[in-house]
Backbone as CSV, one residue per row, in Angstrom:
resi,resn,N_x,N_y,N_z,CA_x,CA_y,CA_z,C_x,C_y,C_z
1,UNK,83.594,-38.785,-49.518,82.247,-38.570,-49.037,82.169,-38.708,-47.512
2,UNK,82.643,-39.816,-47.088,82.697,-40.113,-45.429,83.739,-38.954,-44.811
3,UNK,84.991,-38.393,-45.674,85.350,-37.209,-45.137,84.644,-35.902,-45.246
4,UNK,83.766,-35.631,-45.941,82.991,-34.787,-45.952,81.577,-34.795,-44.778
5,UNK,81.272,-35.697,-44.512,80.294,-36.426,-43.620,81.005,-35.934,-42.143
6,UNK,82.220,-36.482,-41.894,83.085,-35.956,-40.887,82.989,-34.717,-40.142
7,UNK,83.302,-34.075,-41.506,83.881,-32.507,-41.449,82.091,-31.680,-40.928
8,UNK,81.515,-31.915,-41.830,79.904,-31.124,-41.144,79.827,-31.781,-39.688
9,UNK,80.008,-32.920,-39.295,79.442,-33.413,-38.230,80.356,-32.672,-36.900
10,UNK,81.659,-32.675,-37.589,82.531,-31.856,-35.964,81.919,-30.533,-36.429
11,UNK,81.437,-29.701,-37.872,81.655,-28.535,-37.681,80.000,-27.805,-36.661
12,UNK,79.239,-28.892,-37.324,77.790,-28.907,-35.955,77.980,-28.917,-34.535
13,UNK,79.066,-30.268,-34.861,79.002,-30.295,-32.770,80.086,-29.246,-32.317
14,UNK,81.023,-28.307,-32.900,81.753,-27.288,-32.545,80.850,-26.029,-32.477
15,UNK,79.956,-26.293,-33.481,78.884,-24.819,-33.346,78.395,-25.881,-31.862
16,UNK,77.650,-26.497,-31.956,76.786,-26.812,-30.170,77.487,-26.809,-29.577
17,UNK,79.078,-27.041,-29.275,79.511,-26.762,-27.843,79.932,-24.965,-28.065
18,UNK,79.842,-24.470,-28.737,80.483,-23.196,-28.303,78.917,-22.263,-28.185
19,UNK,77.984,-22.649,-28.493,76.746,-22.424,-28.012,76.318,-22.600,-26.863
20,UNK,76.487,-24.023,-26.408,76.510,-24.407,-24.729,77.154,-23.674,-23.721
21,UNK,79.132,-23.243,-24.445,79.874,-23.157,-23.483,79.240,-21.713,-23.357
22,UNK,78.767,-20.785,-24.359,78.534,-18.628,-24.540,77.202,-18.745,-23.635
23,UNK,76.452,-19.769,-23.476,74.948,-20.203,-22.787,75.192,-19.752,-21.243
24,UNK,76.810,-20.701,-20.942,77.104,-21.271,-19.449,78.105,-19.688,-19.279
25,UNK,78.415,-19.220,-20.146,79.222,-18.033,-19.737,78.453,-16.538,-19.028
26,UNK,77.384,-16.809,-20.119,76.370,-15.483,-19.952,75.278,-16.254,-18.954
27,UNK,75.109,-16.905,-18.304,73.650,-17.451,-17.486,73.609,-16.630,-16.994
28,UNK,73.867,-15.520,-16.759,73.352,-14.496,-15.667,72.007,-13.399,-16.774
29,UNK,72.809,-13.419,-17.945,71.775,-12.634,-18.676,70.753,-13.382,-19.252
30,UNK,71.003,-15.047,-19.591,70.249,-15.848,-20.156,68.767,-15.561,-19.176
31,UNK,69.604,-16.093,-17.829,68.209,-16.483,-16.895,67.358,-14.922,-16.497
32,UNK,68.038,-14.011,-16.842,67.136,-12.520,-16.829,66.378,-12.045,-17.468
33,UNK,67.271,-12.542,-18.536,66.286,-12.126,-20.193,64.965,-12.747,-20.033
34,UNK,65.222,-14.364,-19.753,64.218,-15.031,-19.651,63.012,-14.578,-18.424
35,UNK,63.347,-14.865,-17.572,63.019,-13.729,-16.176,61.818,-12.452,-16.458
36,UNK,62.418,-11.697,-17.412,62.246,-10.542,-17.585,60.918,-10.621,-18.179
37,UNK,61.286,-11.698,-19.174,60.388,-12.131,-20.580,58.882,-12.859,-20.157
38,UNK,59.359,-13.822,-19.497,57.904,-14.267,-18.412,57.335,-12.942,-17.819
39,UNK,58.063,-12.354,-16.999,56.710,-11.336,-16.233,56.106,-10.242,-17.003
40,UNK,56.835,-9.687,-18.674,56.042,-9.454,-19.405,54.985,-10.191,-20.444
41,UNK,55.619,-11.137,-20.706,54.611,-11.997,-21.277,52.818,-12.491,-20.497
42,UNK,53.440,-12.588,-19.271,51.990,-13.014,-18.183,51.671,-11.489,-17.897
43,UNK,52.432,-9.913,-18.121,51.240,-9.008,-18.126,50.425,-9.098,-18.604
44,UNK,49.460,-7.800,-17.934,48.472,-7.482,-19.292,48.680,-6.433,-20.072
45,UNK,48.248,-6.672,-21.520,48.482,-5.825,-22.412,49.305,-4.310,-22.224
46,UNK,48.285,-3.636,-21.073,48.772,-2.185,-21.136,50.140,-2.161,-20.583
47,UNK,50.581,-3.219,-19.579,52.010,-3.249,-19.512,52.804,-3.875,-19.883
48,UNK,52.553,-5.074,-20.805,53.764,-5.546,-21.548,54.464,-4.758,-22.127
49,UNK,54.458,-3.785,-22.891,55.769,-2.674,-23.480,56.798,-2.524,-22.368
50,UNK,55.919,-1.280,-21.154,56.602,-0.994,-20.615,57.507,-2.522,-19.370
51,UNK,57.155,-3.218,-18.643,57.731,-4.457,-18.261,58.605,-4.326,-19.704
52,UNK,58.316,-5.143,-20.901,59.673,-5.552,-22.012,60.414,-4.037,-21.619
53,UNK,60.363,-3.216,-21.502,61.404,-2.055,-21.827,62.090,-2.242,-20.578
54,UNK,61.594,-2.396,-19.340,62.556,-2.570,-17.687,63.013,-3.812,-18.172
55,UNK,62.630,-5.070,-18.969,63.522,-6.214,-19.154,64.631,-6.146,-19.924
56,UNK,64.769,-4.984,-20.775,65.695,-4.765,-21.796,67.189,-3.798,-21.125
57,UNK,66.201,-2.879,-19.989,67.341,-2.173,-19.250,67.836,-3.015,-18.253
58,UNK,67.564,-4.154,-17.576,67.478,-4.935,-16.995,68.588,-5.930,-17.901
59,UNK,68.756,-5.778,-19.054,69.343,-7.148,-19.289,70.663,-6.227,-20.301
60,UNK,70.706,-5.083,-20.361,71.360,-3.825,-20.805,72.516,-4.155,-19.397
61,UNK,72.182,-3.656,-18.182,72.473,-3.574,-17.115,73.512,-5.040,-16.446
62,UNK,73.007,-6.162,-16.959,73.971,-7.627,-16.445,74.628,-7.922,-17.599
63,UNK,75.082,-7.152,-19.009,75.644,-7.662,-20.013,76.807,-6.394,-19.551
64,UNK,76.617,-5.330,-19.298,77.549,-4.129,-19.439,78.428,-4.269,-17.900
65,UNK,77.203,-4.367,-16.184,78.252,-3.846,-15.345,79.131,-5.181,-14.615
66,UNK,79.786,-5.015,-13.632,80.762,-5.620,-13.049,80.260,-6.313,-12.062
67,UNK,81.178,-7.256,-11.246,80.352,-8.251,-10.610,80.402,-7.676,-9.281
68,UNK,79.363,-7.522,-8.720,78.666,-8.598,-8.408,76.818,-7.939,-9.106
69,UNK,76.716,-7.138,-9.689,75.396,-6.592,-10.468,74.511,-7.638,-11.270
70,UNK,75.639,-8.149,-12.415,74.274,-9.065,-12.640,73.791,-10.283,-11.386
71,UNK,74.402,-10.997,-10.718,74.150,-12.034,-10.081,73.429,-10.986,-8.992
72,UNK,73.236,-10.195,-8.666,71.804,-9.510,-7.844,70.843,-8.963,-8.564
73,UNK,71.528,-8.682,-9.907,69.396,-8.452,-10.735,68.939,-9.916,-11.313
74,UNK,69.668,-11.051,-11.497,69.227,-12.137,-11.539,68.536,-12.902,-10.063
75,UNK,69.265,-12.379,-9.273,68.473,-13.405,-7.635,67.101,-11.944,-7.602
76,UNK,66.959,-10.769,-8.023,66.086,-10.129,-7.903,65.017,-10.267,-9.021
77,UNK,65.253,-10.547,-9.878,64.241,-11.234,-11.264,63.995,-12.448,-10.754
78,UNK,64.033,-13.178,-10.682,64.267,-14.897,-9.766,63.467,-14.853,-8.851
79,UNK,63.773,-14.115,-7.862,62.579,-13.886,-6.740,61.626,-12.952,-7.053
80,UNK,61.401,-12.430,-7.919,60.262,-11.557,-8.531,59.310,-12.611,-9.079
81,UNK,60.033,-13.529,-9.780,59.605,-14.468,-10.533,58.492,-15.389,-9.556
82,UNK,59.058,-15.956,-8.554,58.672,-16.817,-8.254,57.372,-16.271,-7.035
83,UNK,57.686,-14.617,-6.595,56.693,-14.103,-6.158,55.428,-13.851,-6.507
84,UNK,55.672,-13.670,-7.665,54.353,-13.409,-8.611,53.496,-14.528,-9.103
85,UNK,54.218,-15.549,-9.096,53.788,-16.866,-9.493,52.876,-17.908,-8.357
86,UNK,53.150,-16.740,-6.667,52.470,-17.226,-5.766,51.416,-16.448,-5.408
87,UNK,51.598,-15.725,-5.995,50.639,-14.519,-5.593,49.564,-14.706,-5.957
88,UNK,48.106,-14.780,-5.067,46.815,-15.329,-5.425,45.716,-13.753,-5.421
89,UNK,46.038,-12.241,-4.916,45.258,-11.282,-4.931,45.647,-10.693,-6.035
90,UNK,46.718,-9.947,-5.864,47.063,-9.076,-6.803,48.748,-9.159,-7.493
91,UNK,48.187,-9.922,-8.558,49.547,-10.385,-9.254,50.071,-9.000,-9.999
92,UNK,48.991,-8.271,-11.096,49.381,-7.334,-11.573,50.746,-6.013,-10.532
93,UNK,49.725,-5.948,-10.078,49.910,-5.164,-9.046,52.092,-5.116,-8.608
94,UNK,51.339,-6.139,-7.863,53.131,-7.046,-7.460,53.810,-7.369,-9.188
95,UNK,53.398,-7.484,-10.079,54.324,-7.867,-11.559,54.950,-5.845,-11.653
96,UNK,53.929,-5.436,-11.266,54.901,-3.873,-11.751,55.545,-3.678,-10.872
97,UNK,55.867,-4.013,-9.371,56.581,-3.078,-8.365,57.474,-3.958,-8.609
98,UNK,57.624,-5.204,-9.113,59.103,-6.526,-9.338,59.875,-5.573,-10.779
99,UNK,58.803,-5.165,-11.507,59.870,-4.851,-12.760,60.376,-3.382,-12.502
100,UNK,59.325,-2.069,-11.725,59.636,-0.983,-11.745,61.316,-1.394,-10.741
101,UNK,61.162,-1.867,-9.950,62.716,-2.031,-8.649,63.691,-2.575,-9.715
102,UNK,63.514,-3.850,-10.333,64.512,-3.943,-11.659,64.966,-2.733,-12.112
103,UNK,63.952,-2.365,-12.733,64.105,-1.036,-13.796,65.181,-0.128,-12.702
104,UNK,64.920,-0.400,-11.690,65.258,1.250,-10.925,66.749,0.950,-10.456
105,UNK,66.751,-0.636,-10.207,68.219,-0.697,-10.060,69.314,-1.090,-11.016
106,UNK,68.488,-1.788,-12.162,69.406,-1.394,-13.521,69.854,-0.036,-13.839
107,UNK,69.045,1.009,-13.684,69.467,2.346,-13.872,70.674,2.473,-12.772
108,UNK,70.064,2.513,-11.637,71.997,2.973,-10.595,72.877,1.672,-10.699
109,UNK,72.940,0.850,-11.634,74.067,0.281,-11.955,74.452,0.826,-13.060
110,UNK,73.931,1.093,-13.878,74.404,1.839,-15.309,74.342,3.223,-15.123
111,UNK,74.237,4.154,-14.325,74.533,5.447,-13.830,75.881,5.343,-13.233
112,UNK,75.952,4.148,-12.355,77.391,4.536,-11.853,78.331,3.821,-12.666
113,UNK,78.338,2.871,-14.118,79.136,2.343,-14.629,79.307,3.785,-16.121
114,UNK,78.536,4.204,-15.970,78.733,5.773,-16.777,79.918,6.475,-16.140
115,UNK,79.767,7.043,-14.828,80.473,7.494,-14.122,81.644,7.061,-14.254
116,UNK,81.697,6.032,-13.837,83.531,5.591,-13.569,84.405,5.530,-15.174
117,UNK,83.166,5.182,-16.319,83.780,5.228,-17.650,84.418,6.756,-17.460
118,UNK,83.321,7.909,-17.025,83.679,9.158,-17.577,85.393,9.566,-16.429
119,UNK,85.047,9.086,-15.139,86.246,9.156,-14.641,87.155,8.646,-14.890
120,UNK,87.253,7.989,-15.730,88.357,7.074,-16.230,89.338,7.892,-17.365
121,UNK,88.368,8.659,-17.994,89.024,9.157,-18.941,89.998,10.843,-18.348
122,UNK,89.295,11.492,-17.414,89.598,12.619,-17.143,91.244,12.554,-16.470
123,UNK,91.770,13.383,-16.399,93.455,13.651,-16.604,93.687,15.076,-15.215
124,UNK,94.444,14.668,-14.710,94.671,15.155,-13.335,95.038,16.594,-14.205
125,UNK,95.884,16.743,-15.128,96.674,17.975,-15.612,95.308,18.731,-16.256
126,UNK,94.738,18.534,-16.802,93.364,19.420,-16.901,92.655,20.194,-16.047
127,UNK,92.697,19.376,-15.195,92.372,19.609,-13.677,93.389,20.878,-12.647
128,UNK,94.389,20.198,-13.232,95.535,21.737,-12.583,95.434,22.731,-12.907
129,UNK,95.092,23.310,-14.118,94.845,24.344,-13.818,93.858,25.121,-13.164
130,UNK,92.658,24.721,-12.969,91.728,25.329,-12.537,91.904,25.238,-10.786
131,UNK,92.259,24.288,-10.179,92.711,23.892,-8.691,93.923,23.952,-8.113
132,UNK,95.356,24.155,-9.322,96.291,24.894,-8.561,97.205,23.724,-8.811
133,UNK,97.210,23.336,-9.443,97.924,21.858,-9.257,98.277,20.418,-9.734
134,UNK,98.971,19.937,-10.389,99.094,18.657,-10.597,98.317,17.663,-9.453
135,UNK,99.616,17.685,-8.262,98.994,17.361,-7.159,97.718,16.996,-6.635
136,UNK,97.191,18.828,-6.538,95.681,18.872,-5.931,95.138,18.303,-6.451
137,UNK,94.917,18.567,-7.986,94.003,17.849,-8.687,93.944,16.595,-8.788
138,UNK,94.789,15.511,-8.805,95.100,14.090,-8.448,93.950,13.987,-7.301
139,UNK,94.639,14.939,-5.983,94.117,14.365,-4.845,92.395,14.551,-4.598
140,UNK,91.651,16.042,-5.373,90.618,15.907,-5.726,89.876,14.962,-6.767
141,UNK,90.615,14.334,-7.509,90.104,13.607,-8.186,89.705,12.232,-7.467
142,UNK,90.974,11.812,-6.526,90.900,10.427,-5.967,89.827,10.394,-4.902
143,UNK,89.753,11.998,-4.091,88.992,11.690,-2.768,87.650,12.129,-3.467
144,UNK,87.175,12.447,-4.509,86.088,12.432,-5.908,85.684,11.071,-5.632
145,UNK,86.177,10.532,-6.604,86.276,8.800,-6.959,86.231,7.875,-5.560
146,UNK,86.998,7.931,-4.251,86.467,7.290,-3.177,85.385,7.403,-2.577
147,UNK,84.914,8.719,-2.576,83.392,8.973,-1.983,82.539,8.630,-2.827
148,UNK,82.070,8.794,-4.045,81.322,7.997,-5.007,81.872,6.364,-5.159
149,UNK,82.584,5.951,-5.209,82.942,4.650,-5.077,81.779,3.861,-3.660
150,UNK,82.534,4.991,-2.776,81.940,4.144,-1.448,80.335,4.161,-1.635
151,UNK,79.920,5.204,-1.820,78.734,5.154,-1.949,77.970,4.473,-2.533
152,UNK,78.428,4.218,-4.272,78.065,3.083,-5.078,78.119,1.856,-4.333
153,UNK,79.211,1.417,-4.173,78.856,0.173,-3.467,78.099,0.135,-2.195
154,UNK,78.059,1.117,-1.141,76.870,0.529,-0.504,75.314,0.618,-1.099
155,UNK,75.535,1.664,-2.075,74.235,1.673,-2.484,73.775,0.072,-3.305
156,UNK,74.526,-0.267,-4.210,74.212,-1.350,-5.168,74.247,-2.956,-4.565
157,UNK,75.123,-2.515,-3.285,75.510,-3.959,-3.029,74.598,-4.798,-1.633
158,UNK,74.519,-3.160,-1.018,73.834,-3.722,-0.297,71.837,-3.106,0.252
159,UNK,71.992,-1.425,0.275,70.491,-0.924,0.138,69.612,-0.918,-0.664
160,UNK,70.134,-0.973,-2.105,68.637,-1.220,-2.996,68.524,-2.509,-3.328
161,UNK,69.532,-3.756,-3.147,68.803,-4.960,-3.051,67.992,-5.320,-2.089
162,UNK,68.578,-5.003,-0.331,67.258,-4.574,0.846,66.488,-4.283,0.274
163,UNK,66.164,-3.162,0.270,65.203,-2.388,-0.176,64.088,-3.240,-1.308
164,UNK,64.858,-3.513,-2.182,63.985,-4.284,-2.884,63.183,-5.366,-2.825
165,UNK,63.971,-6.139,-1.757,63.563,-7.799,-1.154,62.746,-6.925,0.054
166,UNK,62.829,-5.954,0.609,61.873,-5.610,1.664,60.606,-5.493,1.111
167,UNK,60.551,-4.744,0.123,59.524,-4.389,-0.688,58.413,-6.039,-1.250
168,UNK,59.483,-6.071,-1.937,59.105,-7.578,-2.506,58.111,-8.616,-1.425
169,UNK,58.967,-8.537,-0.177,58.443,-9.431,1.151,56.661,-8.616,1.661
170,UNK,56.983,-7.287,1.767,56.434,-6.572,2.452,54.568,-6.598,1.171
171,UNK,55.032,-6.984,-0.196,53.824,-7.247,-1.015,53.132,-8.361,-1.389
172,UNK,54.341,-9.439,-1.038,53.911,-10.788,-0.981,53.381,-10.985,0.261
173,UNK,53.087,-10.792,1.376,52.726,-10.661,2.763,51.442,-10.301,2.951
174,UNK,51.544,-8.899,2.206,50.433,-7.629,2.574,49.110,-8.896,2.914
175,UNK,48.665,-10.020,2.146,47.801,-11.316,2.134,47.895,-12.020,2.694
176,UNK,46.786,-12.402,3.761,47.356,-13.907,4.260,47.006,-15.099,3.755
177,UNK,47.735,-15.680,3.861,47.615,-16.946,2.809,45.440,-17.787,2.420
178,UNK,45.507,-18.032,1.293,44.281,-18.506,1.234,44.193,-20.210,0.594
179,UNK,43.137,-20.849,0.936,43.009,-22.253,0.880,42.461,-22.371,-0.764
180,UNK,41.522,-20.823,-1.194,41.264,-21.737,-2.483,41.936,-19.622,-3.093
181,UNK,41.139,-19.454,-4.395,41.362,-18.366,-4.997,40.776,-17.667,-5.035
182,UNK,40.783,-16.289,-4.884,40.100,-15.195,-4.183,38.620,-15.279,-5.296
183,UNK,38.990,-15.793,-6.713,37.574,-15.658,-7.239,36.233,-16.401,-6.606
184,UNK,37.009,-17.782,-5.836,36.016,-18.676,-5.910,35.940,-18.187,-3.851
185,UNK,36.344,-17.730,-3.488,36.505,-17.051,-2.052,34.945,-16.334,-2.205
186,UNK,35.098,-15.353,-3.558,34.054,-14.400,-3.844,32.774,-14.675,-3.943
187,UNK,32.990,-15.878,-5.279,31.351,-16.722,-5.699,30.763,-16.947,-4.489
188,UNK,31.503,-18.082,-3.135,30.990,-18.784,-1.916,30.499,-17.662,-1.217
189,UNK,30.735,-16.515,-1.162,30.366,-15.591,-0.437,29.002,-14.799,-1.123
190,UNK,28.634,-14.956,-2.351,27.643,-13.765,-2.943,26.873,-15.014,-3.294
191,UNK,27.110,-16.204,-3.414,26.104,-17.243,-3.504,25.716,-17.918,-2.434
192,UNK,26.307,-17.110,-1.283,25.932,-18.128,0.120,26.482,-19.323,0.253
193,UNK,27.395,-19.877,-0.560,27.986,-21.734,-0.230,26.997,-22.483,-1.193
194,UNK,26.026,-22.115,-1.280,25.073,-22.706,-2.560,25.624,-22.769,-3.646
195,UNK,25.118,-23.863,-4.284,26.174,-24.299,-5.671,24.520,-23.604,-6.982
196,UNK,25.207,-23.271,-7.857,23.747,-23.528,-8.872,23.341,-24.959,-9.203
């Protein structure tokens, strides 16, 4: 009986650590999913679908591409997160341009992790005949693959995260900061400072 007692008790705490350790492996998708899941959950109605659907390509996007992708749609969900959460005019507003830039850069990470699958497979000798060449075709294939390469990475690594944190800055800003909340900004103003 006490060996049986044993045996469930390591076979629980072997399920919780290999739960902990798949937790600490994936945190990049954990904290996105989650991420994702808050700024649809605090929409409103008409956009929770669409937000859950950019959280799903969004979390499609840090399970499938290579590094360094998820750890920039996580610091970009993260700071979406915490933008919106300061935001005292227009939260809606700022909750769609945080998930549409997700959405938009999950897509050119999974556009160009399409790509390199499909280049991966293609065969220089297929290629010869139509270009003349074993050779050529190699060498069109490679200077193919370096110019899209280069491009991908400046695009992913470094302009549409700009771009995005510009954006991001440039909507959290658009306001200058206020002492109370724009509702009660409103009341003091159409009630004169008079209380009822």
């Amino acid at each position: 009986m006490i060996e049986a007692i044993k045996h469930v008790a390591i076979f629980i705490a072997n399920g919780f650590l290999l739960l902990v350790y798949e937790t600490m492996e994936n945190m990049p998708a954990v904290l996105t999913a989650g991420g994702m899941g808050w700024l649809a959950f605090s929409a409103p109605p008409a956009q929770k679908p669409w937000i859950g659907g950019m959280g799903a390509l969004a979390l499609v996007a840090v399970v499938l591409s290579h590094v360094p992708v998820p750890a920039i749609l996580l610091l970009m969900v993260l700071a979406g997160v915490v933008a919106v959460e300061t935001e005292q005019f227009d939260r809606d507003g700022l909750r769609w341009t945080i998930a549409g830039g997700v959405a938009l850069y999950a897509l050119a990470a999974l556009g160009y992790d399409v790509y390199a699958w499909y280049l991966k497979g293609q065969e220089a000798m297929a290629w010869a005949q139509a270009i003349g060449g074993q050779g050529e075709a190699a060498g069109v294939l490679a200077r193919g693959k370096g110019v899209v390469d280069t491009l991908a990475l400046w695009g992913l690594w470094l302009i549409m995260p700009l771009g995005y944190f510009a954006l991001l800055i440039k909507g959290r800003l658009a306001h200058p900061p206020s002492p109370s909340r724009p509702e009660d900004l409103i009341t003091t103003v159409r009630t004169r400072g008079k209380r009822r």
